[in-house]
Backbone as CSV, one residue per row, in Angstrom:
resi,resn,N_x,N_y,N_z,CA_x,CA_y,CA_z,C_x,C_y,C_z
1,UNK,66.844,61.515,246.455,66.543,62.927,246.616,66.598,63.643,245.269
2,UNK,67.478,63.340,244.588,67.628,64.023,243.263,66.551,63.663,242.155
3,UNK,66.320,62.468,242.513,64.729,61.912,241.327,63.603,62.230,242.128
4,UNK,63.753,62.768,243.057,62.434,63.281,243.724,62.317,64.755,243.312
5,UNK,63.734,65.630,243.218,63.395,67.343,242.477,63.283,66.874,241.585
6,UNK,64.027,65.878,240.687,63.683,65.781,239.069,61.889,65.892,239.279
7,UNK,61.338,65.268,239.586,60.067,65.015,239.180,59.203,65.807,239.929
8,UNK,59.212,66.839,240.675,58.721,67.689,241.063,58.908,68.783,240.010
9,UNK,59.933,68.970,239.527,60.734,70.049,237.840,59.888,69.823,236.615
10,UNK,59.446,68.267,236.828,58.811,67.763,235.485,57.062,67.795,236.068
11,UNK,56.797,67.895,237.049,55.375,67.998,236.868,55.419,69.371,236.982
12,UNK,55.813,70.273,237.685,55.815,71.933,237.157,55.342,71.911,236.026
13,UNK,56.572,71.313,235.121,56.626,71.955,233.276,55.521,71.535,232.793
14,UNK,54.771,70.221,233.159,53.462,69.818,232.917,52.356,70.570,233.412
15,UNK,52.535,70.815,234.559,50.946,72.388,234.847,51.920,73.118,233.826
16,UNK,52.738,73.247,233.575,53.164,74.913,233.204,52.181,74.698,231.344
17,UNK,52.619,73.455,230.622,51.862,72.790,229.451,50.643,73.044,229.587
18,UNK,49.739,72.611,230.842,48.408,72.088,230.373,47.755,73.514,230.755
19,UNK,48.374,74.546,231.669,47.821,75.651,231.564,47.996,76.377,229.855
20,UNK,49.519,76.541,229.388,49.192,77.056,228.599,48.423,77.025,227.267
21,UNK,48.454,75.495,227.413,47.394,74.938,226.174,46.045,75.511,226.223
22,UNK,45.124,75.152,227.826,44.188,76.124,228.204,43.751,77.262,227.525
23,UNK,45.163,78.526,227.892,44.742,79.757,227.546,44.528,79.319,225.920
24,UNK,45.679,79.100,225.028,45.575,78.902,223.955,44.054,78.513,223.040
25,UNK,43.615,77.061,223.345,42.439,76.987,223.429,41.128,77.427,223.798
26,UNK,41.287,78.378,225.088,39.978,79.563,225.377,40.175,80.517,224.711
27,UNK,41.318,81.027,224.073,41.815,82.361,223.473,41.605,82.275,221.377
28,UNK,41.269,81.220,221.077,41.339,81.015,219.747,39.858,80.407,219.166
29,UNK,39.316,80.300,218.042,38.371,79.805,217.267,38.392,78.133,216.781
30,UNK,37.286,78.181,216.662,36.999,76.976,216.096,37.641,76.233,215.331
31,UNK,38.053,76.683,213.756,38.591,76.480,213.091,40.115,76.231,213.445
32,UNK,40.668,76.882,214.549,42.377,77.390,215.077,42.259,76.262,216.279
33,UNK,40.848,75.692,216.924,41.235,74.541,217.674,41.178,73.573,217.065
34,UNK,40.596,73.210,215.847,40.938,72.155,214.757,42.122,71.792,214.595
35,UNK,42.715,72.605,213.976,44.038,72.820,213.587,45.458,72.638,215.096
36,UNK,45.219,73.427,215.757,45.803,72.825,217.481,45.562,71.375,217.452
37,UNK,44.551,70.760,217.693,43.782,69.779,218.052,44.881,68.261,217.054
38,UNK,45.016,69.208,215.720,45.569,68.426,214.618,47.373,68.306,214.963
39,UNK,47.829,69.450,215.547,49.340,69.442,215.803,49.358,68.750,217.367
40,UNK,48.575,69.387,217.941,48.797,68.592,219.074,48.436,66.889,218.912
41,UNK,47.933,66.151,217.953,47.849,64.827,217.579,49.249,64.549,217.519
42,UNK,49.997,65.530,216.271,51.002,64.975,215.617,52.260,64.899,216.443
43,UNK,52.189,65.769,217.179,53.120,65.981,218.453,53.209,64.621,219.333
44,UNK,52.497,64.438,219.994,52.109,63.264,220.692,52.427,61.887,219.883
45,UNK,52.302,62.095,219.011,52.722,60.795,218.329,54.235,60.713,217.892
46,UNK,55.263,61.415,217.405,56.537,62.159,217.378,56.785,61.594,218.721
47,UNK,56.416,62.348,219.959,57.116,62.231,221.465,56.962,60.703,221.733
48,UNK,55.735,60.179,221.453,55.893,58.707,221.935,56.535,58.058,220.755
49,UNK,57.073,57.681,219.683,57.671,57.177,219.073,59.702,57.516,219.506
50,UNK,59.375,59.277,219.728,60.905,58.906,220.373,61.168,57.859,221.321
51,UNK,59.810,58.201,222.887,60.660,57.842,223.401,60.228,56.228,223.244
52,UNK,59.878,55.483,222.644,60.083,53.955,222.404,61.251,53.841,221.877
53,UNK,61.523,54.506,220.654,62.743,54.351,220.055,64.063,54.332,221.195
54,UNK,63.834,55.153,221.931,65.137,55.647,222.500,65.011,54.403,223.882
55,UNK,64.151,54.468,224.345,64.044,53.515,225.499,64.147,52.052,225.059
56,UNK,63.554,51.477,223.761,63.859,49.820,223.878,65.250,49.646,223.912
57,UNK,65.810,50.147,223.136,67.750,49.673,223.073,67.873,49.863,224.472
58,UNK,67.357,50.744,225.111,67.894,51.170,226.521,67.693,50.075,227.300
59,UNK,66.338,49.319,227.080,66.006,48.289,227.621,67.038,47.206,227.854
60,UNK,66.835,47.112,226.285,67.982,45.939,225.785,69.274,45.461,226.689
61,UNK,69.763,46.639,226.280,71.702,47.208,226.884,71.344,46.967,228.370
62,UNK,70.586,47.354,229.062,70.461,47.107,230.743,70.506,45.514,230.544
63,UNK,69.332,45.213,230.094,69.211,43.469,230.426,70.206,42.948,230.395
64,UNK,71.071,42.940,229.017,72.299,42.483,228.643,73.295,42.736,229.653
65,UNK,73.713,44.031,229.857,74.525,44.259,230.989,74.354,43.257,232.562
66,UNK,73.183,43.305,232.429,72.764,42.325,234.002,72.822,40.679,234.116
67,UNK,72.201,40.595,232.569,73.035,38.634,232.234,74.563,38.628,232.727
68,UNK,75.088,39.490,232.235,76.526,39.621,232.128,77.104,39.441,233.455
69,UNK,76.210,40.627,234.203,77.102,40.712,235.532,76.893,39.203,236.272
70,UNK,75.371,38.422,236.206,74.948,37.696,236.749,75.961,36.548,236.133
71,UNK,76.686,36.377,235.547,77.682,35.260,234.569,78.602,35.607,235.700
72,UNK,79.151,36.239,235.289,80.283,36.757,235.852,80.437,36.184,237.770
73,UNK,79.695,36.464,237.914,79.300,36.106,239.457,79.106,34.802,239.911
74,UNK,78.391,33.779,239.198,78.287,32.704,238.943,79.741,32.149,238.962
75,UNK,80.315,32.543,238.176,81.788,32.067,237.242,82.763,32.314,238.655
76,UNK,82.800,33.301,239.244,83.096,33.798,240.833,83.259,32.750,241.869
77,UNK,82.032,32.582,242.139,81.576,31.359,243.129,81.827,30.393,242.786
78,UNK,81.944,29.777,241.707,82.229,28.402,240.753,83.921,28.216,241.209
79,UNK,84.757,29.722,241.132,85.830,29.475,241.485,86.522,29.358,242.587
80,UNK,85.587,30.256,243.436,86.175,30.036,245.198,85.815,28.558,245.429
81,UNK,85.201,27.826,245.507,84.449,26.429,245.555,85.462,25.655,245.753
């Protein structure tokens, strides 16, 4: 239930983005959507580099954690036996 409002919160903020980019872009010149066009590149590239950065270790640390538990469990049963 709670990752279901999360993500109802997060596609909001996303119409709430792609509208205001919209106005932005109907409201400005040629030259000023160049330039948008150019930050909004650089942006996008920033956000996906965080989140790789931040998510592979994340990756990592889960997997690891789950070998672990799966040892552990093994090692368990090995001993009731």
């Amino acid at each position: 239930m709670r990752n279901r409002s999360l993500l109802i919160w997060l596609m909001i903020a996303a119409g709430a983005v792609i509208v205001g980019l919209a106005i932005v872009f109907s409201t400005s010149d040629a030259k000023q959507n160049d330039q948008l066009r150019l930050e909004l590149g650089k942006g996008l590239i920033q956000l996906l580099l965080v989140v790789l950065v931040g998510a592979a270790p994340e990756l990592l640390v889960d997997r690891y954690q789950e070998q672990q538990l799966r040892a552990e469990q093994q090692q368990e049963f090995r001993r009731e036996k």
